[in-house]
mmCIF entry with sequence, helices, sheets and N, C-alpha, C, O atoms, coordinates in Angstrom:
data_MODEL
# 
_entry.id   MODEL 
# 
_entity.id                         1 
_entity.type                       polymer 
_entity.pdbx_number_of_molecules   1 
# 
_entity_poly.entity_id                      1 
_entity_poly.type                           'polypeptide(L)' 
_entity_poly.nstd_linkage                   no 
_entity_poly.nstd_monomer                   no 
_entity_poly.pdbx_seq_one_letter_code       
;(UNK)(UNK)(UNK)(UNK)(UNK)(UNK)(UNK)(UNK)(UNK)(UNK)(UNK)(UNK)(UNK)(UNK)(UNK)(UNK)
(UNK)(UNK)(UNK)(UNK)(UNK)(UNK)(UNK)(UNK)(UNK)(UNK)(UNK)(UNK)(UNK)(UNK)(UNK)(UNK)
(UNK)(UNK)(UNK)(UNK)(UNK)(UNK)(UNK)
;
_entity_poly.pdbx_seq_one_letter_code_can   XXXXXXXXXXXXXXXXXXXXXXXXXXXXXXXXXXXXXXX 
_entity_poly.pdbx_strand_id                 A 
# 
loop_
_entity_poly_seq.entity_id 
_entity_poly_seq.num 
_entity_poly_seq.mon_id 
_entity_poly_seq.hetero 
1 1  UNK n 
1 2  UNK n 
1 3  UNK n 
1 4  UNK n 
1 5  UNK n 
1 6  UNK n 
1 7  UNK n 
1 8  UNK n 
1 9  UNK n 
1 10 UNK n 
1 11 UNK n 
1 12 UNK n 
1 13 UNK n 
1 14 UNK n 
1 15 UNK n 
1 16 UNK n 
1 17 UNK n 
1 18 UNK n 
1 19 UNK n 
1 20 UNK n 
1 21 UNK n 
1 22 UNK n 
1 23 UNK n 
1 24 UNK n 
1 25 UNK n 
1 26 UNK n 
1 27 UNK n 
1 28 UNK n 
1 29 UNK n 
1 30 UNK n 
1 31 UNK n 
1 32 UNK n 
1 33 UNK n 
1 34 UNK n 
1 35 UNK n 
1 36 UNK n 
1 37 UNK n 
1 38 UNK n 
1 39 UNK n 
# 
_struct_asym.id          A 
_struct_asym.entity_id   1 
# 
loop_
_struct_conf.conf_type_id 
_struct_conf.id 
_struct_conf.pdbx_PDB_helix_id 
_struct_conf.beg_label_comp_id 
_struct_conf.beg_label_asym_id 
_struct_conf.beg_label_seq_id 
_struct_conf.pdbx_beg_PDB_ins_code 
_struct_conf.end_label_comp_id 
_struct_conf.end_label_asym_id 
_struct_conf.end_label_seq_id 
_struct_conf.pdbx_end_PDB_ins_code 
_struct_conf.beg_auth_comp_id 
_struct_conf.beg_auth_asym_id 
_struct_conf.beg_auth_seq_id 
_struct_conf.end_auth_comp_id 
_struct_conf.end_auth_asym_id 
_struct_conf.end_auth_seq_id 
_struct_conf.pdbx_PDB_helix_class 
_struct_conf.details 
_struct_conf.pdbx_PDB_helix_length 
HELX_P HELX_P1 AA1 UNK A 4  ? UNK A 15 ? UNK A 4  UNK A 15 1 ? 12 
HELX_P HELX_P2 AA2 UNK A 17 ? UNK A 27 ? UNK A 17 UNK A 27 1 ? 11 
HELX_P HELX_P3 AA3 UNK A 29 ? UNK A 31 ? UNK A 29 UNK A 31 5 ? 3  
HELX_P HELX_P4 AA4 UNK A 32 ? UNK A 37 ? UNK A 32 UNK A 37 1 ? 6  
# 
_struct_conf_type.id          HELX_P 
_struct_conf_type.criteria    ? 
_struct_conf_type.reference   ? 
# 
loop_
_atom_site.group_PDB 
_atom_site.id 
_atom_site.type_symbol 
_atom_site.label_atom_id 
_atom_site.label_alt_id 
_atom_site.label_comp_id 
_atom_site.label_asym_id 
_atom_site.label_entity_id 
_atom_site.label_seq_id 
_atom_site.pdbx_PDB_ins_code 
_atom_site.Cartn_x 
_atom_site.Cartn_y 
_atom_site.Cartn_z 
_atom_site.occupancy 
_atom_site.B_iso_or_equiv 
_atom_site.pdbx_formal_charge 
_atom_site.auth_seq_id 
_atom_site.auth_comp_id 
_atom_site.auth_asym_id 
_atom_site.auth_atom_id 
_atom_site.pdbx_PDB_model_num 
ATOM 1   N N  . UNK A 1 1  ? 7.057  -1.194  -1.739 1.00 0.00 ? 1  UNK A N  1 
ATOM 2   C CA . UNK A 1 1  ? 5.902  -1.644  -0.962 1.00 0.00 ? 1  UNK A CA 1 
ATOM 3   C C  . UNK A 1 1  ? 6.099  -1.329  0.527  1.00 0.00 ? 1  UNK A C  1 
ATOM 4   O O  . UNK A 1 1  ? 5.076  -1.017  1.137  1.00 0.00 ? 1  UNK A O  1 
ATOM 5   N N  . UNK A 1 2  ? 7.174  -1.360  1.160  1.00 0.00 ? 2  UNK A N  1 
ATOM 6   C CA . UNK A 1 2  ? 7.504  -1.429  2.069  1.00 0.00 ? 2  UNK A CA 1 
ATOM 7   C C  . UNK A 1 2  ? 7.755  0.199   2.855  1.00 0.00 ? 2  UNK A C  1 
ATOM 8   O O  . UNK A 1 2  ? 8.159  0.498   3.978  1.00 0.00 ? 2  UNK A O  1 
ATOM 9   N N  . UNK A 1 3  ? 7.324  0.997   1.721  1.00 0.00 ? 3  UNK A N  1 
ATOM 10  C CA . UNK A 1 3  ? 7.304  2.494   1.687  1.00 0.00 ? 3  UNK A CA 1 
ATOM 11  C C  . UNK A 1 3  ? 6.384  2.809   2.392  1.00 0.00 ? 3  UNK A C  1 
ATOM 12  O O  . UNK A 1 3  ? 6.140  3.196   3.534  1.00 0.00 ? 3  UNK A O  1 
ATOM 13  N N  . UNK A 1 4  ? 5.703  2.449   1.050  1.00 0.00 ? 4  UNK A N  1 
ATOM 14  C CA . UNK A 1 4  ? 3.987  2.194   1.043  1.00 0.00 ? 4  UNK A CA 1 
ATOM 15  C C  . UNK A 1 4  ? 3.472  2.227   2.364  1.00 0.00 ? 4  UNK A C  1 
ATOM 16  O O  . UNK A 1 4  ? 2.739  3.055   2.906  1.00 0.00 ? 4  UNK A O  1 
ATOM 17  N N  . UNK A 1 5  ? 4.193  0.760   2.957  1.00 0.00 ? 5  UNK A N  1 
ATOM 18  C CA . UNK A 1 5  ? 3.446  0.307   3.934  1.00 0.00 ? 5  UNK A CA 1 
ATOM 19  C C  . UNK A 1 5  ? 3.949  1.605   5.360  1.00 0.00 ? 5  UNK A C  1 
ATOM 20  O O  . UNK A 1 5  ? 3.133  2.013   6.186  1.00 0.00 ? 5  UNK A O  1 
ATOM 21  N N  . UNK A 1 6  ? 4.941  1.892   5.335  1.00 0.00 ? 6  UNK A N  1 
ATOM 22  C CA . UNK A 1 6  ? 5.602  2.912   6.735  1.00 0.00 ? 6  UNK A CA 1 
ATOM 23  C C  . UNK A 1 6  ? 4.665  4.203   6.587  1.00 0.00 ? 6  UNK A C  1 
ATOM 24  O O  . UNK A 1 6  ? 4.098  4.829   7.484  1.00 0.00 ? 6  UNK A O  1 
ATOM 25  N N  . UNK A 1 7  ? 4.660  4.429   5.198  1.00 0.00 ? 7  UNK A N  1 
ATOM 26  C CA . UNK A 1 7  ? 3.638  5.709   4.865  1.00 0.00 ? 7  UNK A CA 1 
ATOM 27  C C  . UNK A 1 7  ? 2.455  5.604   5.773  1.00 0.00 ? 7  UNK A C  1 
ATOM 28  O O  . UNK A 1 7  ? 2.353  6.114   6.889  1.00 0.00 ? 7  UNK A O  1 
ATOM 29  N N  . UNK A 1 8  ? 1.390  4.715   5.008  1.00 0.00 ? 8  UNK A N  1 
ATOM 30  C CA . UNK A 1 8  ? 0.402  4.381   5.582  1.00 0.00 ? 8  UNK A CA 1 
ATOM 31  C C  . UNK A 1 8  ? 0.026  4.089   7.375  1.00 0.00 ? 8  UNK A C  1 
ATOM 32  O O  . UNK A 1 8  ? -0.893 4.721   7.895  1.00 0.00 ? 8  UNK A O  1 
ATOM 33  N N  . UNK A 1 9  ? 0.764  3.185   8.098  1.00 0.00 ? 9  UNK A N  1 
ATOM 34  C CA . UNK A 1 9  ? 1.333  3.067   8.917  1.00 0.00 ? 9  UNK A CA 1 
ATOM 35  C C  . UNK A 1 9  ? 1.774  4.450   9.880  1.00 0.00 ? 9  UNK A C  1 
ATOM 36  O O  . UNK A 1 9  ? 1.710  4.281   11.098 1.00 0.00 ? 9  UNK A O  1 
ATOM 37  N N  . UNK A 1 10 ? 2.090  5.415   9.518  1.00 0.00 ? 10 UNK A N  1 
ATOM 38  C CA . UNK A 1 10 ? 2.598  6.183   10.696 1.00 0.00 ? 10 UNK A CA 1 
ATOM 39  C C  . UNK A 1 10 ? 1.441  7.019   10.114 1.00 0.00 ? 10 UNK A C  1 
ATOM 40  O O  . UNK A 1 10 ? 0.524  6.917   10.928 1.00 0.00 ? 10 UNK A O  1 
ATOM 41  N N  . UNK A 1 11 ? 1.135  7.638   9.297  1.00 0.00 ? 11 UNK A N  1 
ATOM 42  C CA . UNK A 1 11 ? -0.369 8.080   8.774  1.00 0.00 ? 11 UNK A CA 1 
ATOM 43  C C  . UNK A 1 11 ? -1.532 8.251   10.277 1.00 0.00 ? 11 UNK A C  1 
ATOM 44  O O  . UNK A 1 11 ? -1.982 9.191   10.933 1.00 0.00 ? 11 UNK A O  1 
ATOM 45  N N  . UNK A 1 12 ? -1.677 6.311   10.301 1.00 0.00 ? 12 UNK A N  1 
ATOM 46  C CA . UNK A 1 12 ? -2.696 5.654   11.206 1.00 0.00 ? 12 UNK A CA 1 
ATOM 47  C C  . UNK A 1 12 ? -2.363 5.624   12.356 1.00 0.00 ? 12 UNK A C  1 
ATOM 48  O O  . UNK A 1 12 ? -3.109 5.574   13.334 1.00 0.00 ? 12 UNK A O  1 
ATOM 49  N N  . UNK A 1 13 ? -0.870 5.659   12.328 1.00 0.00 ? 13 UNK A N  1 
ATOM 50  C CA . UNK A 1 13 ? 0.004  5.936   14.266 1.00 0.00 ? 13 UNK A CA 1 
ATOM 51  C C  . UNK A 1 13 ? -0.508 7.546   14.660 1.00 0.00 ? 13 UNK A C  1 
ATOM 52  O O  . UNK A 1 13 ? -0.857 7.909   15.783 1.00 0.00 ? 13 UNK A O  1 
ATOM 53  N N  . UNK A 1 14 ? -0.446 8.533   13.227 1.00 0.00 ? 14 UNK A N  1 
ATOM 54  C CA . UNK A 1 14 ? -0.992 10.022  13.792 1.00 0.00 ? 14 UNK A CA 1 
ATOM 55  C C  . UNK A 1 14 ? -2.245 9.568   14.838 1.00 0.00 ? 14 UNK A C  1 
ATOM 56  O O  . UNK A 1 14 ? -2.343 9.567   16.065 1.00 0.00 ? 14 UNK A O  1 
ATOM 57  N N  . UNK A 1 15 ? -3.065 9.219   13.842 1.00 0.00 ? 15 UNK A N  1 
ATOM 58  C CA . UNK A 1 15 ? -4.645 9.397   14.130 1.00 0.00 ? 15 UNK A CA 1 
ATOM 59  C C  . UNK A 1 15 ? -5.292 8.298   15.597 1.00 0.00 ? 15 UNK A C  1 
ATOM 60  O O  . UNK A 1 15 ? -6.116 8.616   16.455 1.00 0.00 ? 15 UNK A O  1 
ATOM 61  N N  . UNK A 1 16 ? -4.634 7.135   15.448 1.00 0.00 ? 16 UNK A N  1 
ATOM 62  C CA . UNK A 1 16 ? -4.486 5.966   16.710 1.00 0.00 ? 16 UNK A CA 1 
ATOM 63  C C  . UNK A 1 16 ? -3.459 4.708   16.695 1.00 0.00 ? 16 UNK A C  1 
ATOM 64  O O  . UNK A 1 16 ? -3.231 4.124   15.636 1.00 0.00 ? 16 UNK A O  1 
ATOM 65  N N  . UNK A 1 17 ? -3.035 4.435   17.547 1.00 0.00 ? 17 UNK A N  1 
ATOM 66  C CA . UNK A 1 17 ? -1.653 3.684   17.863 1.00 0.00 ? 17 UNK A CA 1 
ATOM 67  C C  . UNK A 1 17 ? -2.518 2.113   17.388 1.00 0.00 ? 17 UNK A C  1 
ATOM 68  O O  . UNK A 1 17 ? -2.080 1.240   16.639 1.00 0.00 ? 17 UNK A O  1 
ATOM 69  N N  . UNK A 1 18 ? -3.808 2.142   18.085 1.00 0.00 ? 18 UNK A N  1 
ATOM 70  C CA . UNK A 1 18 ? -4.576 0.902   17.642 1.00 0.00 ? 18 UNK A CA 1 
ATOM 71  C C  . UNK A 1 18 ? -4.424 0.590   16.421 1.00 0.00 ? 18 UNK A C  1 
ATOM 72  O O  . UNK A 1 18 ? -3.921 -0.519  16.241 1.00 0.00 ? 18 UNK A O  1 
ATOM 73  N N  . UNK A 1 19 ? -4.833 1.520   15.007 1.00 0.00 ? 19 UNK A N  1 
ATOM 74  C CA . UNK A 1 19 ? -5.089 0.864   13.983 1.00 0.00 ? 19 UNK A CA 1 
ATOM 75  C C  . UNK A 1 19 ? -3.442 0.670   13.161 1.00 0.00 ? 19 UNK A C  1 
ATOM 76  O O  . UNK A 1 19 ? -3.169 0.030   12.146 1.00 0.00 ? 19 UNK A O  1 
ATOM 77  N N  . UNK A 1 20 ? -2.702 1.354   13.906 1.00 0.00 ? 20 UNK A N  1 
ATOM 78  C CA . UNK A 1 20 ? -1.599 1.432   13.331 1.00 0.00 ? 20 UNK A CA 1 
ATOM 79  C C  . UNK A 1 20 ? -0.654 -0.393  13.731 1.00 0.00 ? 20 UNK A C  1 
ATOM 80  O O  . UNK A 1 20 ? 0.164  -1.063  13.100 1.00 0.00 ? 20 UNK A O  1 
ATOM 81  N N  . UNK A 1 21 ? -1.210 -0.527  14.793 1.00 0.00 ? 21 UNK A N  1 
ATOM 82  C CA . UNK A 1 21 ? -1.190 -1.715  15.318 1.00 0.00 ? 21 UNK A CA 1 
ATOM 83  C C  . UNK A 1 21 ? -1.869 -2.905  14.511 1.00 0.00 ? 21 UNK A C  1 
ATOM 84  O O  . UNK A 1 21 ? -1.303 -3.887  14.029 1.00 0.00 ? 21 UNK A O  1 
ATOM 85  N N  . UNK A 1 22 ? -3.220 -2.579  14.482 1.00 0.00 ? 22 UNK A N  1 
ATOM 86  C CA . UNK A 1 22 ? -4.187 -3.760  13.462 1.00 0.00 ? 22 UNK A CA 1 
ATOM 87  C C  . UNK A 1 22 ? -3.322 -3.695  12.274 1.00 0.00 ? 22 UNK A C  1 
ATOM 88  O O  . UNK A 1 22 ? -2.913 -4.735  11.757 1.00 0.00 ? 22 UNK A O  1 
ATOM 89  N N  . UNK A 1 23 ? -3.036 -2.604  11.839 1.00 0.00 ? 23 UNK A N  1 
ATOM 90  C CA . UNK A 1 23 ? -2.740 -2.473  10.049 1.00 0.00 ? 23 UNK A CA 1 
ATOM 91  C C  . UNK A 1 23 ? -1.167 -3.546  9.933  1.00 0.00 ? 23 UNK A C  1 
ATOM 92  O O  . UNK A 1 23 ? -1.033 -4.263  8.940  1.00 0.00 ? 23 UNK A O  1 
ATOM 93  N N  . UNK A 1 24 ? -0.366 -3.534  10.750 1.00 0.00 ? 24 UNK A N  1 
ATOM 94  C CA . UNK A 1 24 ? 0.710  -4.128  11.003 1.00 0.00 ? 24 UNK A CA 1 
ATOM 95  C C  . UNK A 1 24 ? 0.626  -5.168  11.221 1.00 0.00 ? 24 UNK A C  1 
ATOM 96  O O  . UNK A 1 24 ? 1.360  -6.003  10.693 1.00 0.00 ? 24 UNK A O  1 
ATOM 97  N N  . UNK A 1 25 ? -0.196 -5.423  11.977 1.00 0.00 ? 25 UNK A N  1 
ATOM 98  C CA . UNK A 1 25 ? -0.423 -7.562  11.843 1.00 0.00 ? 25 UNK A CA 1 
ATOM 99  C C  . UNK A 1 25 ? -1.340 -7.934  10.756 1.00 0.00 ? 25 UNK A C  1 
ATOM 100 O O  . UNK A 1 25 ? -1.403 -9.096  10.354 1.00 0.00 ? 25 UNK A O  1 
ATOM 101 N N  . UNK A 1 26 ? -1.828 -7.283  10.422 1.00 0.00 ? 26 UNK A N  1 
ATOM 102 C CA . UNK A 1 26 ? -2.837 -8.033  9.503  1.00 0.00 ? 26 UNK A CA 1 
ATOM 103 C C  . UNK A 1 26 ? -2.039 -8.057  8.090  1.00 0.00 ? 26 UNK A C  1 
ATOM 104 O O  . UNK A 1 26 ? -2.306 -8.800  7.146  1.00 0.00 ? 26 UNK A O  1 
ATOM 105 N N  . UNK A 1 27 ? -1.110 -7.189  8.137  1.00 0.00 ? 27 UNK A N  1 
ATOM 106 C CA . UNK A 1 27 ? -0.427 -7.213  6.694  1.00 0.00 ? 27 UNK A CA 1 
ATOM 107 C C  . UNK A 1 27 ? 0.987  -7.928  7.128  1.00 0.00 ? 27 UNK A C  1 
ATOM 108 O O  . UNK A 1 27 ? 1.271  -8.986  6.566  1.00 0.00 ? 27 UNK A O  1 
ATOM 109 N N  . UNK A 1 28 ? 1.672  -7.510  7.881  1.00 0.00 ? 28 UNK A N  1 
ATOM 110 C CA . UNK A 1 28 ? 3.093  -8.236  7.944  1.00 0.00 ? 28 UNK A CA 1 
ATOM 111 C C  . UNK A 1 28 ? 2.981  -8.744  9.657  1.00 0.00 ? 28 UNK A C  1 
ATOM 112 O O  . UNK A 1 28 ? 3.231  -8.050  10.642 1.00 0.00 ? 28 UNK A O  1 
ATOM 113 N N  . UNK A 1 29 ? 2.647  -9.791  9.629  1.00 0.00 ? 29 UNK A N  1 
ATOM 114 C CA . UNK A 1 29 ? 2.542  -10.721 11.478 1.00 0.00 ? 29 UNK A CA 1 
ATOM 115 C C  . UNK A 1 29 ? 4.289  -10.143 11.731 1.00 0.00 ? 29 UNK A C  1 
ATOM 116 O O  . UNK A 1 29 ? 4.300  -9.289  12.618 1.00 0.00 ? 29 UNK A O  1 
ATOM 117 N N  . UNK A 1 30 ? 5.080  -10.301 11.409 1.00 0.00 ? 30 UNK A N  1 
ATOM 118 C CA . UNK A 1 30 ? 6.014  -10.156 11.885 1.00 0.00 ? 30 UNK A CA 1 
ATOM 119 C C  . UNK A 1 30 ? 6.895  -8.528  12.280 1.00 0.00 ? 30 UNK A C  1 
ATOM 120 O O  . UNK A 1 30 ? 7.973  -8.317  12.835 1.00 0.00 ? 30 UNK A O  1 
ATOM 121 N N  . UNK A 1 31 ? 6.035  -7.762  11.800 1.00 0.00 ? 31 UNK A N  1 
ATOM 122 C CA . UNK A 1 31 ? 6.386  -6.683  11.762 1.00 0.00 ? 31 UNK A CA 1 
ATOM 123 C C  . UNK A 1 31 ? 5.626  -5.613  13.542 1.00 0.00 ? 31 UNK A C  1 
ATOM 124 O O  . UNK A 1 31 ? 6.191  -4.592  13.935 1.00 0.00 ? 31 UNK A O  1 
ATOM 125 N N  . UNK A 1 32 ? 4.564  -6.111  14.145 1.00 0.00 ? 32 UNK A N  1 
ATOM 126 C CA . UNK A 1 32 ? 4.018  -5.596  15.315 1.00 0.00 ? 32 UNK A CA 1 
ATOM 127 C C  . UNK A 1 32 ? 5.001  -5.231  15.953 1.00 0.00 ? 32 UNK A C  1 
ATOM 128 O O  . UNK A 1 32 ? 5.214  -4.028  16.100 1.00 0.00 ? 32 UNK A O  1 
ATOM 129 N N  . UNK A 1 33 ? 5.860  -6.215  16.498 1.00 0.00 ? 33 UNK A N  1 
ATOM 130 C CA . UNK A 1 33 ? 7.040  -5.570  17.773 1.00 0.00 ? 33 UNK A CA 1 
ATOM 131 C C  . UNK A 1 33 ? 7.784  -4.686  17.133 1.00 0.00 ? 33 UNK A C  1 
ATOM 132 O O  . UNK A 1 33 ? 8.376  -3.892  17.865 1.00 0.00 ? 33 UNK A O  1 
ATOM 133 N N  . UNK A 1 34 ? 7.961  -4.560  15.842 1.00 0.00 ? 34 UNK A N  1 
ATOM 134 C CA . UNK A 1 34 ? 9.053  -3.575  15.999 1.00 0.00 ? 34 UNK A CA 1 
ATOM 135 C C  . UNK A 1 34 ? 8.123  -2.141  15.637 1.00 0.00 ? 34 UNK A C  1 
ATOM 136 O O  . UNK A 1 34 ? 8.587  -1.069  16.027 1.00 0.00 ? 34 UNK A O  1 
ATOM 137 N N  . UNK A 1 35 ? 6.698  -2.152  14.823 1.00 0.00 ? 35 UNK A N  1 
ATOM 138 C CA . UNK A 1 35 ? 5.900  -1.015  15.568 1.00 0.00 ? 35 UNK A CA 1 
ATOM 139 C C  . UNK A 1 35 ? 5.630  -0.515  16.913 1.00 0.00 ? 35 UNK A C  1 
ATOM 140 O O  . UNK A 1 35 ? 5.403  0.672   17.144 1.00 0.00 ? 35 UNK A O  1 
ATOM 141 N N  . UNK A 1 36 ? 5.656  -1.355  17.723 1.00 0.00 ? 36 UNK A N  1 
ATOM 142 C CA . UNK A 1 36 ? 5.238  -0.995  18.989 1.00 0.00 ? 36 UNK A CA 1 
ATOM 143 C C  . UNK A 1 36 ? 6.547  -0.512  19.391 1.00 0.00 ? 36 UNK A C  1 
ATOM 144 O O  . UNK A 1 36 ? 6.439  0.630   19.839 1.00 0.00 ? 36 UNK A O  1 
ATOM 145 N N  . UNK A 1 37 ? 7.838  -0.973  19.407 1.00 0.00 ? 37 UNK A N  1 
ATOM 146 C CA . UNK A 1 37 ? 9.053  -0.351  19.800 1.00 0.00 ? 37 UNK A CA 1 
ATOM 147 C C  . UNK A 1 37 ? 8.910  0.467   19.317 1.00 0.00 ? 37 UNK A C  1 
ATOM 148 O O  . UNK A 1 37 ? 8.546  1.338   20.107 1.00 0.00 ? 37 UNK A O  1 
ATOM 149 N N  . UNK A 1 38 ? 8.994  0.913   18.057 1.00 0.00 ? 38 UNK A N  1 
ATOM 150 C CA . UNK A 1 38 ? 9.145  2.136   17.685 1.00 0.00 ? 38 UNK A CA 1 
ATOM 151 C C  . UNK A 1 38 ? 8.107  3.536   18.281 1.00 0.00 ? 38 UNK A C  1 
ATOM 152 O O  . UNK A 1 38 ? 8.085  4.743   18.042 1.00 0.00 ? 38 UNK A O  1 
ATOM 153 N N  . UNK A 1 39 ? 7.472  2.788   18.987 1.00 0.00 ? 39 UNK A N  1 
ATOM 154 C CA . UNK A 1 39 ? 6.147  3.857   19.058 1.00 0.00 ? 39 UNK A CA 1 
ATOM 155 C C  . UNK A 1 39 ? 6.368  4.827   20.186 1.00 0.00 ? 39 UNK A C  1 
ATOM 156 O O  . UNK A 1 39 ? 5.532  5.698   20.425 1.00 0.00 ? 39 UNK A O  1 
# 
């Protein structure tokens, strides 16, 4: 799942940092900061 989710996720980081952002809190709250670090 957690594949899944990085797949999807950097997918949506190509296209905008925003939804890649929405998609990350709305599914795992705890997971935003370390998208945004990574970004």
């Amino acid at each position: 799942m957690l594949k899944l989710l990085a797949k999807v996720a950097e997918k949506y980081a190509k296209s905008t940092n925003t939804a890649c952002i929405l998609f990350g809190i709305a599914h795992q709250p705890k997971m935003p900061a370390s998208l945004i670090k990574k970004d």
